[in-house]
Residue, then its C-alpha position, 0 to 999 in steps of 0.5 A: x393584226x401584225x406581230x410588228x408594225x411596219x413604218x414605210x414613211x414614203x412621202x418624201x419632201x419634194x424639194x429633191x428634183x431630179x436635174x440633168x446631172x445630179x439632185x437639185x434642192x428647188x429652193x436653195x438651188x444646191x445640187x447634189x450629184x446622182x450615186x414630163x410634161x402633160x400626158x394625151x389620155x393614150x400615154x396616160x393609160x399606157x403609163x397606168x398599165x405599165x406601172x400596174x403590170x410591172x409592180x404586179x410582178x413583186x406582188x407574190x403574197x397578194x396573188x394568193x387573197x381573196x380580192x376586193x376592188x374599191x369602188x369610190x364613194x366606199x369609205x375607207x373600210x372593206x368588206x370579206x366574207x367568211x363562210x362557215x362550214x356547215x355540219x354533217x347531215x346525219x338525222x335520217x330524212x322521214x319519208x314524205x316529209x320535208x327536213x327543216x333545212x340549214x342556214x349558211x353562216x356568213x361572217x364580215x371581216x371588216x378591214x381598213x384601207x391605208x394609203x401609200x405612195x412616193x414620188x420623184x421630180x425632174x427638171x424641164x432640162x432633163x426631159x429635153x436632154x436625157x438620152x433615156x425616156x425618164x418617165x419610163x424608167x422612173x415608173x419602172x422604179x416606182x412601180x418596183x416600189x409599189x409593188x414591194x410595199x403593197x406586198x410587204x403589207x400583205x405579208x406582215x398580216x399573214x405572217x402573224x398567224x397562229x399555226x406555227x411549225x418549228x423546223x428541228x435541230x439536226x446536229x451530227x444526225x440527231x434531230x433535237x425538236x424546237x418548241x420557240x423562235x428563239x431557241x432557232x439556229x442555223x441547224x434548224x434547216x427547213x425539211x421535207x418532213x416539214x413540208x409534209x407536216x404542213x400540208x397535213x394540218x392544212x387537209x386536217x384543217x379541210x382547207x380547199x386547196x389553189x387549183x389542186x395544190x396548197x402553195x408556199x411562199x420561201x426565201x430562196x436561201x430556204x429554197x436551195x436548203x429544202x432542194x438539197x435534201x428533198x433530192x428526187x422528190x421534188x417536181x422542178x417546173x421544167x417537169x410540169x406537165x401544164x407549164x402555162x398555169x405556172x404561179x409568179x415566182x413557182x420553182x417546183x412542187x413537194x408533198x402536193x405544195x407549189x413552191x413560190x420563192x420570193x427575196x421578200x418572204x419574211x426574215x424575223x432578223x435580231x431588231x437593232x441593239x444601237x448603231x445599227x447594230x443587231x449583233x455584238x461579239x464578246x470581247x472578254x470573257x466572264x468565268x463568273x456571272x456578271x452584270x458587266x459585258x465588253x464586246x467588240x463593238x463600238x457603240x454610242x454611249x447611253x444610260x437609263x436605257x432598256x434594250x431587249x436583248x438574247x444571250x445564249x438564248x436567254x431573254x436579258x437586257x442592256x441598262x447601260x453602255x459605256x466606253x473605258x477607254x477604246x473599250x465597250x461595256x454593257x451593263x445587262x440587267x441580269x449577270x451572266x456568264x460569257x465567253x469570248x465570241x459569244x453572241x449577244x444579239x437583239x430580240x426577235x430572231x433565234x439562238x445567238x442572233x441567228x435570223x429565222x426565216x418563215x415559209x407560209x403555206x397557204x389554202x385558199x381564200x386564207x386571207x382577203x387583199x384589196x385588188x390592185x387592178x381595180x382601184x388599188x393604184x394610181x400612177x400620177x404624172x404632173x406636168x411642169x408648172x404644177x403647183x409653186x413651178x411659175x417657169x414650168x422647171x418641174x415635172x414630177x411621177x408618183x404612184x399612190x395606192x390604197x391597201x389593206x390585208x386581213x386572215x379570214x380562215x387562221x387555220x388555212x396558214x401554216x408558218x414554218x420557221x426555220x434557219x439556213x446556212x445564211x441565218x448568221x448574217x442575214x437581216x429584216x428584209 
């Protein structure tokens, strides 16, 4: 259903209790030093509002599904329909006579919901002593969490669509097209002729639009790239003339699109090669091919391994690395020929480990979410004594949610992958 899988792993292990100066582990009593009690039904509900409005502030993907509640007792699937289009009535109708009439096909997306949620604790002596309402502001923390994780599910289903569009290459104005990911590099700046191409496949698809408009999701380093070269043609929000029916994250229009920006609009950054690292830089060059590469780099000594890697844009891979001396070496699977400052980067970005950056272009009811305001999240506030707590020294605030993301119309998503002035250094969002 996704092009990657995701590993949120959000539990934590509950022996991190939030004390009045710093972290205490409840049961060995180590503390480390920082970088409530039962609630009436009023504050509860307050609370639960508070977090469900301010993790709906990073849902920007989410807003634009179409939306399912969970009602309880439902199991653990949800349900979409997806309506066919019906063809062209083009058999002329008999005088007096009845036609046979049409049937309207439905289909069932069926999707399954998964669980997520984390949790924080603190200490009696913290509710009683801290100067700010720690309950507040952990929900404000959590509910950023929430609201981030549900929306990262959301967008790593989108962005598996099929209907891809490839920014091309501009270099000393000629434009080169882009046929792969991999071949993106920062020259591959998003434009208004891609913008225009996009929403010409969506009306050539018949997609129904959102309140007149198709809408696009951008990572604001794309935005200020497409904003720059789009110049008079672009509607900034201040020029709208109905400024209330403004999207969460809206900055303007183009070519009948509503622009959303959003920092969480996918990145496809190079995956890590070891350490940490996603990046290598050639040390010494080979003027002739070799399967022996020094790199700049120091990084942990392995054998037997097969880390998929680009070199120039060609797909190899490291089989081994070693150190000789303060040196590090790779042995590739494949020789190749290098000079020094080329890039050797992990698979899954562009050219010499440039990060591609995706702007979704979506129609309506192009994919369906479960409703977040409806069954979607829980915000969990425990008082102190709960569980192994026999001198009420605990109390903890959590949030769980059930969600689940699927395309119903594939032709109704346009992705268009593009660098930026940043693709060089920015990672995997």
């Amino acid at each position: 259903m996704t092009e990657t899988a995701i590993d949120l792993q959000l539990f934590a292990s509950g022996e991190a209790v939030m004390g009045t100066d710093g972290y205490i582990n409840a049961s060995t009593g180590v503390k480390t030093a920082y970088g409530s009690g039962g609630l009436s039904p009023e504050m509860k509900t307050f609370y639960d509002k508070t977090l469900i409005t301010l993790a709906g502030a990073n849902l920007v993907h989410e807003q634009f599904g179409q939306k399912r509640p969970i009602p309880a007792g439902s199991g653990r699937t949800v349900e979409f329909r997806r309506f066919s289009s019906l063809p062209k009535a083009l058999t002329p109708i008999t005088e007096g006579v009845t036609p046979a009439g049409n049937k309207l096909t439905v289909t069932p997306v069926v999707a399954t919901l998964e669980q997520y949620g984390d949790y924080i604790e603190q200490t009696d002596l913290l509710e009683l002593t801290a100067i700010d309402n720690t309950i507040v502001e952990t929900t404000k923390k959590l509910a950023e969490q929430a609201g981030k994780t549900i929306d990262t599910v959301v967008r790593e289903v989108i962005n598996a669509g099929t209907n891809v569009l490839y920014s091309q290459k501009l270099v000393n104005g000629e434009y080169t097209n882009v046929t792969t990911r991999a071949n993106i590099t920062a020259d591959c700046k998003l434009t208004v002729r891609d913008v225009f191409r996009a929403a010409a496949e969506l009306k050539a698809m018949n997609a129904p639009k959102i309140d007149g408009y198709y809408v696009a999701i951008i990572h604001p380093y794309v935005a200020y790239d497409l904003m720059q070269e789009a110049g008079d043609e672009w509607i900034d929000i201040a020029k709208y003339a109905s400024p209330d029916t403004i999207l969460t994250g809206e900055i303007g229009r183009l070519a009948g699109i509503r622009f959303v920006e959003s920092s969480e609009a996918k990145i496809f950054a190079p995956r890590i090669i070891a350490a940490g690292k996603s990046r290598l830089k050639v040390r010494t060059s080979n003027t002739t091919a070799s399967a022996s590469v020094v790199v700049n780099e120091t990084l942990p000594v392995m054998s037997g391994v097969d880390i998929p890697i680009y070199v120039g844009g060609a797909s190899n891979s490291i089989t081994a690395i070693t150190m000789n001396g303060a040196l590090t070496t790779l042995t590739l699977a494949i020789p190749i020929k290098c000079s020094a400052g080329d890039i050797i980067s992990g698979r899954g970005a562009g050219y010499d480990g440039s990060a591609v950056f995706s702007t979704v272009v979506l129609g309506a009811d192009a994919f369906g979410v479960t409703d977040v305001e409806n069954g979607g999240i829980e915000h969990i506030v425990k008082q102190k004594g709960y569980g192994n707590d026999p001198l009420n020294q605990r109390s903890s605030i959590g949030w769980k949610a059930l969600a689940t993301a699927e395309i119903l119309v594939d032709e109704y998503i346009v992705r268009i992958e593009s660098g930026s002035s940043y693709s060089a250094i920015a990672e995997a969002n």
